[in-house]
Structure formats: structure tokens, C-alpha cells
C-alpha positions in Angstrom: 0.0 0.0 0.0 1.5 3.4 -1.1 0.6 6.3 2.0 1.2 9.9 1.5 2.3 11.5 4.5 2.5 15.2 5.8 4.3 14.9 9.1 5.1 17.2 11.4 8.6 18.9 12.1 9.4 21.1 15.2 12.6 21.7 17.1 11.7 24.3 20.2 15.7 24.8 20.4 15.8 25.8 16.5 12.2 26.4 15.0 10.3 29.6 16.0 7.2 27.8 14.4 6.4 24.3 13.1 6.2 22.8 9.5 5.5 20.2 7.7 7.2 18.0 5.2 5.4 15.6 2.4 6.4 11.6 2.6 5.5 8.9 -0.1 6.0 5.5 2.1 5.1 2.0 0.4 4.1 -0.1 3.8 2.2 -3.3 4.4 -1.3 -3.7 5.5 -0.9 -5.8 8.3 2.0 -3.4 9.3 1.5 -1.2 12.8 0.9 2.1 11.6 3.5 3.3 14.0 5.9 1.4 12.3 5.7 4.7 9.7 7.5 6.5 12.0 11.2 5.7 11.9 10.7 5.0 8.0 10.1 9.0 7.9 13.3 9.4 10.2 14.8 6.9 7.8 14.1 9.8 5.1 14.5 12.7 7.3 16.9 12.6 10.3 15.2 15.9 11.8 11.9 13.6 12.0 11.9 13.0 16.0 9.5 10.7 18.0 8.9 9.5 21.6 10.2 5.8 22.5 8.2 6.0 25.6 4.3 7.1 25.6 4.4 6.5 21.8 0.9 8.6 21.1 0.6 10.5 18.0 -2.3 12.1 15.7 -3.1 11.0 12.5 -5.9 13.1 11.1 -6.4 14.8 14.1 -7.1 11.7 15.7 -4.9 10.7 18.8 -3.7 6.6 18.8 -1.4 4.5 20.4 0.3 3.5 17.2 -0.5 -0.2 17.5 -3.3 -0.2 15.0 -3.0 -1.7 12.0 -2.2 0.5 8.5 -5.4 -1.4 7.0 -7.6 0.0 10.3 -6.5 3.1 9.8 -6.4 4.0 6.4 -10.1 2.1 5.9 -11.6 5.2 8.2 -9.1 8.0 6.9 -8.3 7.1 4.0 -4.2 6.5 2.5 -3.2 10.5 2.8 -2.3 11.1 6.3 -0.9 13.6 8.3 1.0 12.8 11.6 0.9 15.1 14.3 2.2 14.8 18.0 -0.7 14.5 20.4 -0.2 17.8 21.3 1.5 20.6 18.4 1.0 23.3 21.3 3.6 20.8 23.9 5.7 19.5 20.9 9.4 20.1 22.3 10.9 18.3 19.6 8.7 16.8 16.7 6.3 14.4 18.4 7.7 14.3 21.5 5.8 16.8 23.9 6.3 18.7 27.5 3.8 17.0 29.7 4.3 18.7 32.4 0.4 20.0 32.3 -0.6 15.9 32.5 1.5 16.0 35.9 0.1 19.9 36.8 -3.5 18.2 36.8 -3.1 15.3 38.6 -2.0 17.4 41.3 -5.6 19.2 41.6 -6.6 15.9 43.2 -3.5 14.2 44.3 -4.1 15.6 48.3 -7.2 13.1 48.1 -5.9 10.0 45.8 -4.6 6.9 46.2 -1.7 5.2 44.6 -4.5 3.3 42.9 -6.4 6.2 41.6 -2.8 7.9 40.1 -2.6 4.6 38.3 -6.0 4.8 37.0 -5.1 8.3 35.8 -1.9 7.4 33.7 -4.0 4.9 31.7 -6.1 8.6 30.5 -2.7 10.1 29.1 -3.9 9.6 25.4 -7.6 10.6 26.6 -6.3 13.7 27.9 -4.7 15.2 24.9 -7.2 14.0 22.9 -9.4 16.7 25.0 -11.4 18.5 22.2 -11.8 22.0 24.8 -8.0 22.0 24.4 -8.9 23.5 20.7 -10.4 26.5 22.5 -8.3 26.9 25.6 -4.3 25.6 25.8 -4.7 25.9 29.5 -7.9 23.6 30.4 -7.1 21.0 32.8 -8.4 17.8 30.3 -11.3 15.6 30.2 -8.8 12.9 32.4 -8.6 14.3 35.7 -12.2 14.9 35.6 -12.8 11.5 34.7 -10.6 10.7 37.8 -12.8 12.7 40.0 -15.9 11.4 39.2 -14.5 8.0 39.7 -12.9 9.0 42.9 -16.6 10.6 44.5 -17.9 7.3 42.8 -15.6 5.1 45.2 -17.3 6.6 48.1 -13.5 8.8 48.8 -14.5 10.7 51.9 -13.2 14.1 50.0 -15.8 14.9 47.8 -16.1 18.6 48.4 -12.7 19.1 48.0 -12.3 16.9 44.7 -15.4 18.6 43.0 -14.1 22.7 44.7 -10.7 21.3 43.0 -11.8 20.5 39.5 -15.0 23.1 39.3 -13.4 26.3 40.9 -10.3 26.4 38.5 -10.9 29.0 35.6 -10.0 26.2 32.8 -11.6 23.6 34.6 -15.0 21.6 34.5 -17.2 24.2 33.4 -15.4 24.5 30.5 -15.8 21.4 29.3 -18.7 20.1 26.6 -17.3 16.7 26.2 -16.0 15.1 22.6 -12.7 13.5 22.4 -10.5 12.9 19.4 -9.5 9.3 20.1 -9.5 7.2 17.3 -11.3 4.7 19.6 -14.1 6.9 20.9 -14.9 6.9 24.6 -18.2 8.4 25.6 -18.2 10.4 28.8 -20.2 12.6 28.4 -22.9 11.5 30.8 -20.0 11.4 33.6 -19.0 14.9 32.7 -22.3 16.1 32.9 -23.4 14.6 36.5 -20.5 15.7 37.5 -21.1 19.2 36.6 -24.7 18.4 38.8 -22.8 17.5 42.0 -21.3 20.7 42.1 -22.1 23.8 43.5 -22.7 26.1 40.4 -21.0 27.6 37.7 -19.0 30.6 37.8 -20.8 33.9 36.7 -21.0 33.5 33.5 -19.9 36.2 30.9 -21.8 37.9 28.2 -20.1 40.1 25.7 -21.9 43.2 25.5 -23.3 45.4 22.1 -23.8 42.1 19.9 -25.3 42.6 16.9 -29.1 40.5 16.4 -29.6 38.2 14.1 -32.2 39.6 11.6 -33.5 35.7 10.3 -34.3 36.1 6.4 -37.3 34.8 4.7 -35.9 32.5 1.7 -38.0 31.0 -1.0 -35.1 29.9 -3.1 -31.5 28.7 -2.7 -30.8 29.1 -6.2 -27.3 30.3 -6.7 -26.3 29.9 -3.1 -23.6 27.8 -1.3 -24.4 25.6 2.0 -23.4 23.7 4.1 -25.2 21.4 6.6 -24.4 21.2 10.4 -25.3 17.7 11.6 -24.6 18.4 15.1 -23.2 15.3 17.1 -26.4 13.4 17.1 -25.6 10.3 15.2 -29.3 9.8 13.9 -28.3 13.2 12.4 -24.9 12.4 11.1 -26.9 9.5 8.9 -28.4 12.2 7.0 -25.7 14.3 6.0 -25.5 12.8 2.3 -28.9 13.0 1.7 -29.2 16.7 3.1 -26.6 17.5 1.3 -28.1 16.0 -2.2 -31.7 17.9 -1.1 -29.6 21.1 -0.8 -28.2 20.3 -4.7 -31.9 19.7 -6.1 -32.9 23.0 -4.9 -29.7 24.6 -6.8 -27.5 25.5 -4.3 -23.4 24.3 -4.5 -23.5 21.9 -1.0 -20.4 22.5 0.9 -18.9 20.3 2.8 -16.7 21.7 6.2 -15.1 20.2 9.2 -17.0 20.8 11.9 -20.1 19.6 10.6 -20.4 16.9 13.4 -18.9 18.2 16.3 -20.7 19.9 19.3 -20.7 23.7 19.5 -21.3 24.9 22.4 -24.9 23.4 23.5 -24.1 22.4 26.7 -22.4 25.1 27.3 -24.6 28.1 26.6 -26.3 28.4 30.4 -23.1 27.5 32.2 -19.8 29.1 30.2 -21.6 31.5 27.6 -17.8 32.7 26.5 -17.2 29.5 25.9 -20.1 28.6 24.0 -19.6 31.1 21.6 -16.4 30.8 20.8 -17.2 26.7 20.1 -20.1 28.1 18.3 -18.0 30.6 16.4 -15.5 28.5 15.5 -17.8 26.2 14.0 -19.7 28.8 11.8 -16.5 30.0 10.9 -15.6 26.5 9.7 -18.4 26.9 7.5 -18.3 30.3 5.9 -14.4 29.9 5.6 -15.3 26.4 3.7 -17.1 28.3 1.3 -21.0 28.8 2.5 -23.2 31.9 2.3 -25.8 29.6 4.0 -25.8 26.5 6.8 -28.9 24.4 7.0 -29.0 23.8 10.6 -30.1 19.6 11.6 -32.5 20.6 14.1 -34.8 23.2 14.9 -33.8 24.1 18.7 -29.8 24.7 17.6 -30.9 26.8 14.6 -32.8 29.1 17.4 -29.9 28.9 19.3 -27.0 29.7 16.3 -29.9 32.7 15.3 -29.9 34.4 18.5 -26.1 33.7 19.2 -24.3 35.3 16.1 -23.9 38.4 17.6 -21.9 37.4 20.5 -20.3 34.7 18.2 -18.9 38.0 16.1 -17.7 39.3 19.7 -16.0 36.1 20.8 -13.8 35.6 18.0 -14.0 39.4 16.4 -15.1 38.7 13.0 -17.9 39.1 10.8 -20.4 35.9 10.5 -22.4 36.5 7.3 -24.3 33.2 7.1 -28.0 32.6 6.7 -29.2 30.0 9.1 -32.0 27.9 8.0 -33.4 24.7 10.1 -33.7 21.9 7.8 -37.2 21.5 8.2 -37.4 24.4 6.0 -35.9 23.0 3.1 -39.3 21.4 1.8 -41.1 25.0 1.3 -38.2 26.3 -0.7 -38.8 26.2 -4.2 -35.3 24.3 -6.5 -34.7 22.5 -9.6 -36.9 19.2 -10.5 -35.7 16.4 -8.5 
């Protein structure tokens, strides 16, 4: 099988910023897909990689490295491009400082056991894989929150202090609206989300002031338009992006396809950590309008209120314009297109 690569290259002693080079590797199926690595040091000496905690990103997703080529290229596809687990910590290619792994653990270490810190290195990969970290470089991860919630779960006699020491810290729980990046999803959110209900409240929230309203358009055609379709991370959703996608062709508009089209953005977020909401709002309708869409059909009703009456402060958060019409997909059937 022939892979084309685009690794990563960074040398904090010698690069002020990183860059990427382009690989064509012939590798076996059956191969490990870490095995990829020293074949690109084999090519490039300046490629540099971990020997210990060998976790990497291909496609934005973090692994272990033990999967096979075949495994991953069936779900990405045979262009790749390798990242460490963390470009922000890369020290020297895809070796990273994890120093803020360590910094975290020590929120709760007061109150753990030797066999809770052990529980807690097995989340190392989990951790980075933290999809807030997009949106803050200073969060705390999804893994020591994990680790308190099974802590208070195991009846530890400290639970006021674990949930003061993971809720009261600025980049702590209430930042978090839970979606990792593992290539092997974990689901957590429910355990995120009780326990957000066990503590005491979320700090006052902030609201950007002077935001501009939404004025909603009425649209009876989207001839001649470009957009996109934001499935949300509802997977009864996700199953109808191709076929939203081929409505929004019949009624004459280019569909445009963008990143973010599946990921959260900001729902859970919005009553607890408005900031943060928007900016995971913003950088999703962003995504789209960068992507190439004057327009995003919104999956259901209640987020296309939501993205409506949010645009303003969305502009604020990440100071730039937003000019996207947002249209629930329910709406598609009254507006006129071409003969199906």
C-alpha cells in the first residue's frame, strides 16, 4: 500500500514555528501504523518521536500506534498527516512537554490513592485527545475529571474538595462540553455532565456586550447559493448528511462540505460558560463560511434558534464578521429548487 504523508517537524531549540514536510512511504497492510514513523526518520533525520508514551495524531485523531495500516487507512483514508498528540507541547517533533498531564493530577492528588494515580496514567492519550484544548491551551483535560468522578464514585470521603478542586479552577470543569478525538471513541459525556450536577454552580458566566441580532431572512429559493449542513453530534443526524446535502443540490445550491459539521458547539455550554459557548459556536460557523458557504442548513430546529440568536456574541468572541443565513432543515421542503 503506497501512504502519502505530511508529518510534522518542530525543534523548540531551533524552529520559532512548526512545518510540515510531504512523505511517499510503500508499507504493508498488516503493518502497525507506528511502524511509519522511523521510516520518515529513515528519510529525514530531523523527524523525531517519543520511544516512551508513543501517542501521535493521524488526522487529528490521537492513537497509540499499535493499530494496523489497514484499520486506519479504511476510516481515513491512504493521505495522512501525523501530528504529535499535542502541536501546542511538541518540544521536539512528536515528542511533547507533559508537564500539564502531571500539573492536573495534582488538583486531586491531596485526596488519591496510589491506585487512583494509576488509573489516571492509563487517561494520558484521553487527555490530549481533549477537544476544549482546541479552544483553551490551559484547560485542565477531560482525564482528571474522569478521575474525580470516579474518585466521589468510590465513596473517597473528599468529595467537596475533589469537586471545589476540578470546578473552581478558571479552565476547569465548566469548561468542558465533552467530545474527544481518540481514534477509539470513549463516551463520557454522561459522567462529565453529572458531574457538573454534583457541584455547587458555575461561575458567573460572561456575556459580551453590544452584539449585533440576528435579523433571520425569509428564503423561498437557494438558487445560486452555497451551504453547508451542520449535523450536530447526534448520530441519527450524522446518517443524513448525504442526503441533506443531495436535497440542498436539487434546490440549486453548491453543497459545501466543512469540518465541523459533526462536532458539538457549544450546546451544553450556553447556560453555564456563555464565553465559551460562543467561541465553540463561532468557530464552528466560521468552519463553514471559511469552507465556502453563504448559508448553513442547521439539523435541528432548537440549535438553529440557538445559532440565530447567538451570532452576535459569536462575532464578539472571535472578532469577525459571520455573514451566514441559518435555516433549520425542516425548511428546506417549502423552498422552491430544480426538478428532482
Amino acid at each position: 500500500m503506497t501512504l502519502s504523508i505530511r508529518a510534522f517537524f518542530f525543534n523548540a531549540r531551533t524552529d520559532y514555528l512548526p512545518y510540515y514536510k510531504h512523505f511517499t512511504l510503500k508499507v504493508e497492510e498488516g503493518s502497525a501504523i507506528k511502524e511509519i514513523l522511523p521510516m520518515l526518520q529513515q528519510q529525514n533525520r530531523d523527524f523525531h518521536y517519543p520511544t516512551v508514551k508513543l501517542y501521535f495524531r493521524v488526522n487529528g485523531l490521537v492513537l497509540d500506534g499499535d493499530q494496523t495500516v489497514k484499520e486506519v487507512t479504511d476510516r481515513l483514508g491512504t493521505t495522512l498527516q501525523i501530528d504529535p498528540i499535542s502541536a501546542y507541547r511538541s518540544t521536539h517533533g512528536l515528542e511533547i512537554n507533559d508537564a500539564d498531564f502531571e500539573a492536573s493530577f495534582a488538583l486531586l492528588a491531596p485526596y488519591a490513592s496510589a491506585e487512583d494515580r494509576a488509573y489516571y496514567e492509563t487517561l494520558y492519550p484521553l487527555h490530549y485527545a481533549s477537544e476544549t484544548f482546541g479552544y483553551n491551551n490551559r484547560y485542565i483535560g477531560d482525564a482528571i475529571l474522569l478521575l474525580a468522578a470516579r474518585m466521589i464514585e468510590g465513596g473517597n470521603p473528599h468529595k467537596r474538595e475533589i469537586l471545589d478542586a476540578v470546578a473552581s479552577h478558571h479552565e476547569g470543569l465548566w469548561e468542558c462540553e465533552y467530545e474527544n478525538n481518540l481514534f477509539h471513541t470513549q463516551a463520557h459525556a454522561q459522567t462529565i455532565e453529572g458531574l457538573k450536577s454534583m457541584a455547587k454552580g458555575a461561575p458567573d458566566s460572561y456575556r459580551p456586550l453590544f452584539a449585533r441580532r440576528y435579523k433571520e431572512a425569509e428564503i423561498t429559493s437557494l438558487e445560486g447559493r452555497a451551504a453547508a449542513f451542520y449535523a450536530g453530534s447526534d448520530e441519527m443526524s450524522q446518517g443524513i448528511i448525504g442526503s441533506t446535502l443531495e436535497q440542498i443540490e436539487r434546490k440549486g445550491a453548491k453543497a459545501v462540505r466543512f469540518d465541523k459539521a459533526c462536532r458539538l458547539a457549544g450546546q451544553t455550554l450556553i447556560k453555564t460558560h456563555p464565553k465559551m459557548a460562543y467561541l465553540k459556536m463561532g468557530s464552528m460557523l466560521l468552519d463553514a463560511l471559511d469552507s465556502g458557504a453563504d448559508t448553513l442548513v442547521v439539523s435541528s430546529e432548537e440549535d438553529a434558534v440557538l445559532f440565530q440568536r447567538s451570532i452576535g456574541y459569536c462575532e464578539k468572541v472571535t472578532q469577525r464578521d459571520i455573514p451566514l443565513t441559518i435555516l433549520p432543515r425542516g425548511k428546506l421542503i417549502g423552498i422552491s429548487g430544480q426538478a428532482a
